[in-house]
C-alpha positions as CSV (number, residue, x, y, z in Angstrom):
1,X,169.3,145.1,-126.9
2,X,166.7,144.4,-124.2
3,X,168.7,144.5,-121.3
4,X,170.4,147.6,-122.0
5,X,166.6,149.0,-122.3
6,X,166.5,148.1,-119.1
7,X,169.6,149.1,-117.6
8,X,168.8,152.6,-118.9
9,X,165.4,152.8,-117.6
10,X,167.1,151.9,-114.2
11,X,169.3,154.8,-114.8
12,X,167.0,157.1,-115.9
13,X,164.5,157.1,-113.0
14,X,167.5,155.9,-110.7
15,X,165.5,152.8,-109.3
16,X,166.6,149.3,-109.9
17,X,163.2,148.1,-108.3
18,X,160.5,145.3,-110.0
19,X,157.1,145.3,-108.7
20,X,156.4,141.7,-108.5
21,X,152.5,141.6,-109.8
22,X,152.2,138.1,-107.8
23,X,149.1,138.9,-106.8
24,X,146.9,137.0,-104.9
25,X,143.0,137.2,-105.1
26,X,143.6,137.2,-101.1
27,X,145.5,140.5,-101.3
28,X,143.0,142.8,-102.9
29,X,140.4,144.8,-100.5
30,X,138.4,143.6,-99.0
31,X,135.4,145.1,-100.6
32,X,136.5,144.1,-104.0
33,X,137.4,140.2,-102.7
34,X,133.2,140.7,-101.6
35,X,132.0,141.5,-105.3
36,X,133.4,138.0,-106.8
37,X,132.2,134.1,-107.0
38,X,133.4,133.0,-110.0
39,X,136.6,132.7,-111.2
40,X,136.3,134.7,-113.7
41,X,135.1,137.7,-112.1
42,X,138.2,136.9,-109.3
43,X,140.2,137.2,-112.5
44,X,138.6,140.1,-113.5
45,X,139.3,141.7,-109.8
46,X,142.5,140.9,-110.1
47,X,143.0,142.5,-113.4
48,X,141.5,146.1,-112.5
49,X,143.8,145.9,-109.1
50,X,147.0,145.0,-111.3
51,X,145.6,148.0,-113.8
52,X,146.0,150.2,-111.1
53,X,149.1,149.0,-109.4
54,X,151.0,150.0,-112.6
55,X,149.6,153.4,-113.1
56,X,150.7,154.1,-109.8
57,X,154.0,153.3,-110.6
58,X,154.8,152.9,-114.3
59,X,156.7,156.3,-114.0
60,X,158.9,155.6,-111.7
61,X,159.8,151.7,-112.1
62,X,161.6,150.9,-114.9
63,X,160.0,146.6,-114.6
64,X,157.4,144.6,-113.2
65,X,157.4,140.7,-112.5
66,X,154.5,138.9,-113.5
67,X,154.1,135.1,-111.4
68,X,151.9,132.9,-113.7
69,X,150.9,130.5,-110.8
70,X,148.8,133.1,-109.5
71,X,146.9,133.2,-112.9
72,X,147.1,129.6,-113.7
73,X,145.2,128.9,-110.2
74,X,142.4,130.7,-111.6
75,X,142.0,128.6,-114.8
76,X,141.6,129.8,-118.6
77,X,140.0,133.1,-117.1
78,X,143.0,133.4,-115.4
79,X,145.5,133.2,-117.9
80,X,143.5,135.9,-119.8
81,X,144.2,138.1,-116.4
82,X,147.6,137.5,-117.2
83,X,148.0,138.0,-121.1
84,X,146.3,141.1,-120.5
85,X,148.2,142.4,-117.7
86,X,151.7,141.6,-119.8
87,X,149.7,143.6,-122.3
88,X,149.1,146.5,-120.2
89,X,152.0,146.8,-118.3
90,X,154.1,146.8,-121.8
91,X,151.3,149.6,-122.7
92,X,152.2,151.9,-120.2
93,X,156.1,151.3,-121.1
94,X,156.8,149.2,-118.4
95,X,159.3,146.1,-119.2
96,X,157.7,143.0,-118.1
97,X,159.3,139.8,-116.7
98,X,157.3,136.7,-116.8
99,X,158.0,134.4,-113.9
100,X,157.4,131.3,-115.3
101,X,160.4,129.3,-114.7
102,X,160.0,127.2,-117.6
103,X,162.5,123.8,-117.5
104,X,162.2,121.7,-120.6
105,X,164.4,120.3,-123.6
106,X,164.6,120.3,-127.5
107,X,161.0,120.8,-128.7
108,X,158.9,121.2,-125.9
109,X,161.5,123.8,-124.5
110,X,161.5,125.6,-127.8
111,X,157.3,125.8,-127.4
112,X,157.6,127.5,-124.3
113,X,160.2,129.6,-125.7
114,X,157.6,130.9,-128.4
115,X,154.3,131.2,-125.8
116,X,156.1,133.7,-123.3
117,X,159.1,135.3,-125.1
118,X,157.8,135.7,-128.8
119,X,154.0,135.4,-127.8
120,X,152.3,136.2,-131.0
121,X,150.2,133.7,-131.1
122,X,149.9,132.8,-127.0
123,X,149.2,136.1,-126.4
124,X,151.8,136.1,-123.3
125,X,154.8,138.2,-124.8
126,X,157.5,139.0,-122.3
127,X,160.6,140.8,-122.6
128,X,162.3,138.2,-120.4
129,X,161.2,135.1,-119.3
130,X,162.9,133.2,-115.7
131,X,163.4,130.0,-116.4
132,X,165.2,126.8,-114.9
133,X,168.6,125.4,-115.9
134,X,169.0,122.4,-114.1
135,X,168.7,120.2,-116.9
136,X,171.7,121.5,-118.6
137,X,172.2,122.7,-121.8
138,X,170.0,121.3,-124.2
139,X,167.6,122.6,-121.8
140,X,168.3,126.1,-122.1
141,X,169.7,126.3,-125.6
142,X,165.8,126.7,-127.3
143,X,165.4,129.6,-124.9
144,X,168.6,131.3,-125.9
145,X,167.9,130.9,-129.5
146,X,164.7,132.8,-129.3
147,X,166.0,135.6,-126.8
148,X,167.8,136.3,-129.7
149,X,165.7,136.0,-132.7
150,X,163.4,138.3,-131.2
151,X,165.4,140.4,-128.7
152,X,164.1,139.2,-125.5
153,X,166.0,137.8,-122.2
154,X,166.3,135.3,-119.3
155,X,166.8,134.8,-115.8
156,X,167.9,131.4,-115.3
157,X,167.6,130.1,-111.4
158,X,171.2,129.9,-109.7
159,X,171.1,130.9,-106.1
160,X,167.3,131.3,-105.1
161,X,166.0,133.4,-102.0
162,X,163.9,130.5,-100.3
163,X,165.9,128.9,-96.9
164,X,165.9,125.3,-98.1
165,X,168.1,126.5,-101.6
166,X,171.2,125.2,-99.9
167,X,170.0,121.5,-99.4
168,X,170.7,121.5,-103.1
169,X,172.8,124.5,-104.7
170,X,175.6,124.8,-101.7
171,X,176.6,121.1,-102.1
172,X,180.1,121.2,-103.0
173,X,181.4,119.3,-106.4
174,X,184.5,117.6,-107.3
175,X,186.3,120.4,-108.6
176,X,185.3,122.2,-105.4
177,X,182.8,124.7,-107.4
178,X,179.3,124.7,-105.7
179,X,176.5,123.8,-107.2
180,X,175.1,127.4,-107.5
181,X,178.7,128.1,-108.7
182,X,178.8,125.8,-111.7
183,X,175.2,127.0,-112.6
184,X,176.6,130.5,-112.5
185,X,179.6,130.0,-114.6
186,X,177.0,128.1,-117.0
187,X,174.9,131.4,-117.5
188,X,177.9,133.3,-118.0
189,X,178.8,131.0,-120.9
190,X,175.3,131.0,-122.5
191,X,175.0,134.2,-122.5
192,X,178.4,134.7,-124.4
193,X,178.8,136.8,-127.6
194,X,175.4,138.5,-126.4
195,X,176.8,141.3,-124.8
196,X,175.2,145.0,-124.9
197,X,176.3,148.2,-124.8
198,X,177.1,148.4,-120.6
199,X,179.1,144.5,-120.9
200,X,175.7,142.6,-120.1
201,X,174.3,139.8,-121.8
202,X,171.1,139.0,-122.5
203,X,170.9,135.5,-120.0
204,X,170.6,137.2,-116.4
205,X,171.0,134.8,-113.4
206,X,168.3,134.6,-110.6
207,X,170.8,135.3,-106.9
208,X,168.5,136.0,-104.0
209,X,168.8,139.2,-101.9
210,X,168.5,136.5,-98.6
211,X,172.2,134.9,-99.7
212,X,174.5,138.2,-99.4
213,X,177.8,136.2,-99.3
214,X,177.0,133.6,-101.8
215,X,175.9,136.9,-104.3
216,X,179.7,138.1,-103.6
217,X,180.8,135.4,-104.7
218,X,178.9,135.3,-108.2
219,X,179.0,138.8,-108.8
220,X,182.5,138.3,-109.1
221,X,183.0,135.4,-110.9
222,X,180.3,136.5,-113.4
223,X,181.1,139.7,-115.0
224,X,178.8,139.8,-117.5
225,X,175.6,138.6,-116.1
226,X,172.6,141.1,-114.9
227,X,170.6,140.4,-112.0
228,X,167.1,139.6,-110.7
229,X,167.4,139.7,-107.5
230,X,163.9,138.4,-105.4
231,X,163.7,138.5,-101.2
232,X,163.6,141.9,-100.9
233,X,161.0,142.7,-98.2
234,X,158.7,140.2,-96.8
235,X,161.3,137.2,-97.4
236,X,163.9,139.0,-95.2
237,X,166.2,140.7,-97.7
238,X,167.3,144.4,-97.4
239,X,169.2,146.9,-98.8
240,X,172.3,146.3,-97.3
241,X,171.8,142.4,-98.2
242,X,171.5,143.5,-101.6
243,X,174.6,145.0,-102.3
244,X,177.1,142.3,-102.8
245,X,174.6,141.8,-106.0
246,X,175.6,144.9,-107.9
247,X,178.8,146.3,-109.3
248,X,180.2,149.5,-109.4
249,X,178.0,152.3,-110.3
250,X,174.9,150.2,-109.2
251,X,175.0,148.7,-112.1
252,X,174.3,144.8,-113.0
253,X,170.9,144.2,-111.1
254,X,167.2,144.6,-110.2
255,X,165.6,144.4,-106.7
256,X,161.8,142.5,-106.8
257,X,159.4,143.3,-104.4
258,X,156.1,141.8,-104.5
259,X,153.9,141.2,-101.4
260,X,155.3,144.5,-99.6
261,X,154.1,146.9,-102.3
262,X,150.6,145.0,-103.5
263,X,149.7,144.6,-99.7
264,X,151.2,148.0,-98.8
265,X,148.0,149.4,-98.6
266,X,147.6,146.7,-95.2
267,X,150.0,148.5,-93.3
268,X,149.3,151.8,-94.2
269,X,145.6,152.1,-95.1
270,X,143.7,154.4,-97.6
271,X,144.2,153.2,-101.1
272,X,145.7,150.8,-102.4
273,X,147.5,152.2,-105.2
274,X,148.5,155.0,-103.9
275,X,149.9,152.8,-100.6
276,X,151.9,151.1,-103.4
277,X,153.1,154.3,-105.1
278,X,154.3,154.9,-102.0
279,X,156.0,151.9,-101.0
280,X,158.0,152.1,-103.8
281,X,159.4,155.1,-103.0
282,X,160.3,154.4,-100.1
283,X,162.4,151.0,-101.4
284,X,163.6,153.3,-103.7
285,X,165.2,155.7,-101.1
286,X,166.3,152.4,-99.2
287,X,168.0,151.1,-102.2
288,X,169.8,154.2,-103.0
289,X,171.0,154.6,-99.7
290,X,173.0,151.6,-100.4
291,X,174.1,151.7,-103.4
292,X,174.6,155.8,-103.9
293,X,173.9,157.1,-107.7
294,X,173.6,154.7,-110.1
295,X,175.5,155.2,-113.5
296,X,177.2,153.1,-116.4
């Protein structure tokens, strides 16, 4: 099953990080930004930058993240940027997450089910899709049912990294659940009877590295739900924030990073892939230093 793909990958190279491929036309060099007027030859910038991004790291990150708004700002010749960089990432045996955060019902949910998780004929195939919950059931129910026909997952949004997540998900209910703790116990119950080999289903809940307490409290009350787990680095989060996401063994979650591995290169100098590279070695050793060996 996909996520326990994944969970072994994360194992195997002993690095629960996902480079976030939310690139920005505005974060490539310079030089390259200088070459391109159209949008499609921004696209096609983009693409060679995102090409070399994941050679840099393909063998030693088990995931990428892949933000469609990036691509869709760029038009038709940017949503070819992104089929093909899904394509080439999964290429270089890289699982791929498409950041879509798709929030539909009944048919039209279903059709966004088939363009990013199936993808045959879109051209967009994921192995997990995020997506948004907060129209309840019916809402995620198309999305589950293709997850499974063609073993892919989800990341449904429960406790997001941005500052204003509170105003709604921390407002308390009548039962005296939150509202980030009733979406959680809902992706714990979608994802029931989908459970690997390591106890995890195949519905993963979105908890952001900037809410340490509230991730306590859901990696508790959700035993059986796998993490993505976005804030890492230029949103504020850190490795000892992170922590309260995981369970024993550093098991049960993945870390993204975007902005502070595409624009290592910024910080650093020289090139750009190889600033990346190593940027994520260096998250690596931060996250380890947290969370000690990671094993099932």
């Amino acid at each position: 099953m996909i996520v326990d793909t994944l969970l072994e990958r994360i194992v195997a190279m002993q690095n629960p990080t996902c480079v976030g491929l939310d690139t920005a036309f505005e974060y490539l060099p310079e030089a390259m930004q200088a070459e391109c007027r159209t949008a499609t030859e921004k696209a096609e910038a983009i693409y060679a930058f995102n090409c070399d991004i994941i050679d840099a790291i393909a063998d030693m990150v088990p995931a990428v993240k892949v933000q469609i708004a990036y691509y869709e700002a760029l038009g038709p010749a940017g949503l070819q940027c992104f089929a093909a960089t899904l394509a080439y990432a999964r290429e270089r045996g890289l699982l791929v997450i498409a950041d879509a955060k798709r929030n539909d019902i009944g048919a039209t949910a279903a059709q966004y089910a088939k363009a990013l998780l199936h993808g045959e004929e879109s051209g967009f195939a994921s192995d997990f899709l995020t997506v948004n919950g907060y129209l309840g059931s019916d809402g995620i129910a198309p999305f589950v049912e293709e997850s499974k026909a063609s073993d892919r997952g989800l990341f449904v949004l429960v406790k997001t990294s941005n500052p204003s997540s509170g105003e709604l998900q921390d407002l308390k209910l009548a039962d005296g659940r939150t509202v980030y703790e009733c979406m959680g116990d809902m992706v714990e119950r979608w994802g029931a009877g989908t459970w690997g080999a390591y106890g995890y289903s195949r519905v993963g809940a979105v908890v952001g590295a900037t809410h340490p307490a509230e991730a306590a409290v859901l990696r508790q009350r959700l035993p059986h739900t796998f993490f993505l787990i976005p804030g890492y680095g230029a949103q504020g989060g850190n490795a000892e924030m992170i922590k309260n996401s995981f369970a024993a063994g550093g098991m049960g979650g993945i870390v993204n990073n975007s902005r502070g591995i595409l624009c290592a290169y910024r910080k650093t100098g020289g090139d750009y892939a190889e600033a990346a590279r190593k940027a994520c070695l260096a998250m690596k050793a931060d996250l380890l230093s947290v969370l000690g060996e990671i094993h099932a």
